[in-house]
Backbone as a chain_set.jsonl record, in Angstrom:
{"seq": "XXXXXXXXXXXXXXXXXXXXXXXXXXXXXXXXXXXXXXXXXXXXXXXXXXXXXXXXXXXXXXXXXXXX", "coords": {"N": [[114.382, -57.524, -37.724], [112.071, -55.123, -35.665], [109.271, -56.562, -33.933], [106.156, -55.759, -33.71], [103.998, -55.338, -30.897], [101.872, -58.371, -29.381], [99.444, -57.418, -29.056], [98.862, -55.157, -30.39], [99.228, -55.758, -33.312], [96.628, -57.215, -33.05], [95.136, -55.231, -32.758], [95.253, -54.125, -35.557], [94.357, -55.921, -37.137], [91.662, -56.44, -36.492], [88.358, -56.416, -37.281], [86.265, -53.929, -37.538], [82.879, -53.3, -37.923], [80.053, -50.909, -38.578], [76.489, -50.203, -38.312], [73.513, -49.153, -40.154], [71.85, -47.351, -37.734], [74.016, -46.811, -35.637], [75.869, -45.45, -37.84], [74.619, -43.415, -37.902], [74.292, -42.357, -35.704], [77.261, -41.535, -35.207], [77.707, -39.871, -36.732], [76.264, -38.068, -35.637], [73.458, -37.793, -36.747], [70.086, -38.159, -38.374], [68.317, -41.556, -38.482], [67.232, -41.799, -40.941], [68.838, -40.056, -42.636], [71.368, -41.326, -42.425], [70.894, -44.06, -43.671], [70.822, -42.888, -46.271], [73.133, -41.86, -47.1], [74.182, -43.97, -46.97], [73.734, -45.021, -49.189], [75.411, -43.777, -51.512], [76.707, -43.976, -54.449], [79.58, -43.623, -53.964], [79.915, -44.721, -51.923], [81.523, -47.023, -49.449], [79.886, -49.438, -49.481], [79.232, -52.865, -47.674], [76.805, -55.065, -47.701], [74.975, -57.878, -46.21], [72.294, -60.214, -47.185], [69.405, -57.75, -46.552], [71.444, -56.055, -44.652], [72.692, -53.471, -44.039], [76.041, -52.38, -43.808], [78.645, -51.077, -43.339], [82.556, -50.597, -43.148], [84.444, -49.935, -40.416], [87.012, -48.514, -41.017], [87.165, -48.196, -43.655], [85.067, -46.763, -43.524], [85.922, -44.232, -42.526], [88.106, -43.597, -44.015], [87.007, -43.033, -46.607], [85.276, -41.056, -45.43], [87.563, -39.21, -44.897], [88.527, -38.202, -47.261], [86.37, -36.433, -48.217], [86.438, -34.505, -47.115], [86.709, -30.826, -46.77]], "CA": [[113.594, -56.297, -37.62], [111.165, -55.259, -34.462], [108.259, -56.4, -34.452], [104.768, -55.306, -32.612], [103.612, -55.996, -29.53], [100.76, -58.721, -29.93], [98.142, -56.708, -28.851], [99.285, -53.905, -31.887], [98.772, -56.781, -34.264], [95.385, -57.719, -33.042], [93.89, -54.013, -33.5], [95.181, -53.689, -36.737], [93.503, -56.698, -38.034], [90.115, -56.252, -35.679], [87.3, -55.657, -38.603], [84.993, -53.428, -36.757], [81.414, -52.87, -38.917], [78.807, -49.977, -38.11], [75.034, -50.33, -39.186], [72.782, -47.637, -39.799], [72.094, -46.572, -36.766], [75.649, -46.638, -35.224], [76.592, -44.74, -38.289], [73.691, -42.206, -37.388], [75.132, -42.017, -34.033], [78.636, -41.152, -35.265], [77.489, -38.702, -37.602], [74.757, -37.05, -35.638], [72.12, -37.485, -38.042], [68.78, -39.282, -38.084], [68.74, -42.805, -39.281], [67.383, -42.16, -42.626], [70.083, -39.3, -43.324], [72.688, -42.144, -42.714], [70.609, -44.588, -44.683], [70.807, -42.091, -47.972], [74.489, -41.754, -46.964], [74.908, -45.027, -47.028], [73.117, -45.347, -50.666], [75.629, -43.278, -52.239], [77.376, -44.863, -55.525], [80.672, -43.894, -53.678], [80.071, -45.012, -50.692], [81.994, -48.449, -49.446], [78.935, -49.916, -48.366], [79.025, -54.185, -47.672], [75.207, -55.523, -47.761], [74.517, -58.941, -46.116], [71.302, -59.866, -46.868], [69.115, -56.718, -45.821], [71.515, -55.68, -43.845], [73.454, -52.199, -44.618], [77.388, -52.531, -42.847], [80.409, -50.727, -43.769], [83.867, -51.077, -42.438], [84.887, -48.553, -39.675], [88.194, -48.248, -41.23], [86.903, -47.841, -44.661], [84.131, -45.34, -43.769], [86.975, -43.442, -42.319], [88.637, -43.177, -44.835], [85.775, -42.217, -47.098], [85.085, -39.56, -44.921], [88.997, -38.053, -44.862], [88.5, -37.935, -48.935], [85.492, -35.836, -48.695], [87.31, -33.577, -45.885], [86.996, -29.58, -47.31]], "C": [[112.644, -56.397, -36.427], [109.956, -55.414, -34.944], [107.318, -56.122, -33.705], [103.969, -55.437, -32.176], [102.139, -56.922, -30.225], [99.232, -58.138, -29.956], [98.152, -55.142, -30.193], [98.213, -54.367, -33.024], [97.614, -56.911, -34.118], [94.3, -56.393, -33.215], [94.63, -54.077, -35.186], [94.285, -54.762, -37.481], [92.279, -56.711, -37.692], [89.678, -55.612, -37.095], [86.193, -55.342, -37.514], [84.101, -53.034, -37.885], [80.569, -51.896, -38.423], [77.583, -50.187, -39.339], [74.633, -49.179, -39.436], [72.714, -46.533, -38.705], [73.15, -46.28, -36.175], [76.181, -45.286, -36.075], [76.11, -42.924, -38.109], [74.415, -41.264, -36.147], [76.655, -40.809, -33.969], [78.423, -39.837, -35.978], [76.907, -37.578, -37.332], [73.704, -36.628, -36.506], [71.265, -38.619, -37.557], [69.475, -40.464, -38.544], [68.435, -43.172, -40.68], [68.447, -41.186, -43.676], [71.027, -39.96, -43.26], [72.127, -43.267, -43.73], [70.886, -44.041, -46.83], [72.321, -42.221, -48.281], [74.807, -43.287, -47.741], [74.555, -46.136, -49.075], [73.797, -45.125, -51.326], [76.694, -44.024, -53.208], [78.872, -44.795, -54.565], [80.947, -44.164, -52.405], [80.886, -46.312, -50.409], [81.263, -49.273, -48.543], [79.231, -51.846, -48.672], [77.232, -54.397, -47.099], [75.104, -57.113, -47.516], [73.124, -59.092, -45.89], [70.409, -58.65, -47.01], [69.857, -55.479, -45.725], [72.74, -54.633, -44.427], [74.85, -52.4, -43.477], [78.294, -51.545, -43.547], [81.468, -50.856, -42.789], [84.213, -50.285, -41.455], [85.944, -47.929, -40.366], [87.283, -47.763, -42.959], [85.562, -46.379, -44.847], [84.946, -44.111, -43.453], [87.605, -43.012, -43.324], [88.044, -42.391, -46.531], [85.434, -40.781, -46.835], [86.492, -38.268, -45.116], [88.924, -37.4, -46.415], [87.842, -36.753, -49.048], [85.623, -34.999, -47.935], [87.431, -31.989, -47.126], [88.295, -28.993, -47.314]], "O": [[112.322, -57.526, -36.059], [109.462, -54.839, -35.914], [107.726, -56.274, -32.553], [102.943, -55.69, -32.806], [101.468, -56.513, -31.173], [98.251, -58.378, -30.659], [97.228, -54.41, -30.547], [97.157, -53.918, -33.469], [97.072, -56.733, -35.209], [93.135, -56.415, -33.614], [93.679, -54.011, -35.965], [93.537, -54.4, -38.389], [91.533, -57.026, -38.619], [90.229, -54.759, -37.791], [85.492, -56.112, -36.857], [84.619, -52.416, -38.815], [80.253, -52.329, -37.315], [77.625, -50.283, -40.565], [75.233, -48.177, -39.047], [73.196, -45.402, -38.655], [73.281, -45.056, -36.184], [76.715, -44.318, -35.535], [76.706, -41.847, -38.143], [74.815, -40.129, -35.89], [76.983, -39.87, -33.244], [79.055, -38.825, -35.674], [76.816, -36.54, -37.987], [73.252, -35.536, -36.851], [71.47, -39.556, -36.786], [70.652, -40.574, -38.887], [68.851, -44.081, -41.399], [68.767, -41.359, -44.852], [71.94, -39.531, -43.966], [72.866, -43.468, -44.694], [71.023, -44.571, -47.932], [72.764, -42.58, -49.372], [75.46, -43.558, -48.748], [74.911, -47.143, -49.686], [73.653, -45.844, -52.315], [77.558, -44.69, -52.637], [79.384, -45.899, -54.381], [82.006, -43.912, -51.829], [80.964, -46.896, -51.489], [81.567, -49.712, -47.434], [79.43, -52.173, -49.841], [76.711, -53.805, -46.153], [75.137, -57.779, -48.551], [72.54, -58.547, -44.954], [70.76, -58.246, -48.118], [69.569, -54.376, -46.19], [73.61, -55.048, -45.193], [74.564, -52.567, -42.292], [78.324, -51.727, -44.764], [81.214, -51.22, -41.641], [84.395, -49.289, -42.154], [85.884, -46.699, -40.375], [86.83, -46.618, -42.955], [85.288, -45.537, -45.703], [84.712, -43.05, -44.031], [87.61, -41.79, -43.471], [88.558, -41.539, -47.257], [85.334, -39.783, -47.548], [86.466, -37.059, -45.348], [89.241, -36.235, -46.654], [88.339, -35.895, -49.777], [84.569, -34.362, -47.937], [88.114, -32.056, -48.148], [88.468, -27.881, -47.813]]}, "num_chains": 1, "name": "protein.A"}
């Protein structure tokens, strides 16, 4: 079977993270309207520490769910 190119392979496994602000950024919102966001029971938030992260790929897909 074919398989794909190594550079394919290496984005699909790349774990990109956004913080607060980043996610602010993406969203166009302040940084405490992504903080609340990022509070919400169904959110797929990861917490090291402090520190508020989620997945790019998983906030993505978060977001397509909640798509009107």
């Amino acid at each position: 079977p074919p398989t794909e190119p190594p550079e394919l392979q290496a984005e699909e496994t790349k774990l990109e993270f956004l913080d607060v602000s980043e996610l602010a950024k993406l969203l166009k919102c302040s940084v405490p309207t992504a903080r609340g966001i990022m509070h919400r029971r169904d959110f797929p938030l990861l917490t090291i520490g402090r520190k508020m992260l989620v997945m790019k790929k998983a906030f993505e897909k978060w977001a397509m769910e909640r798509r009107d």
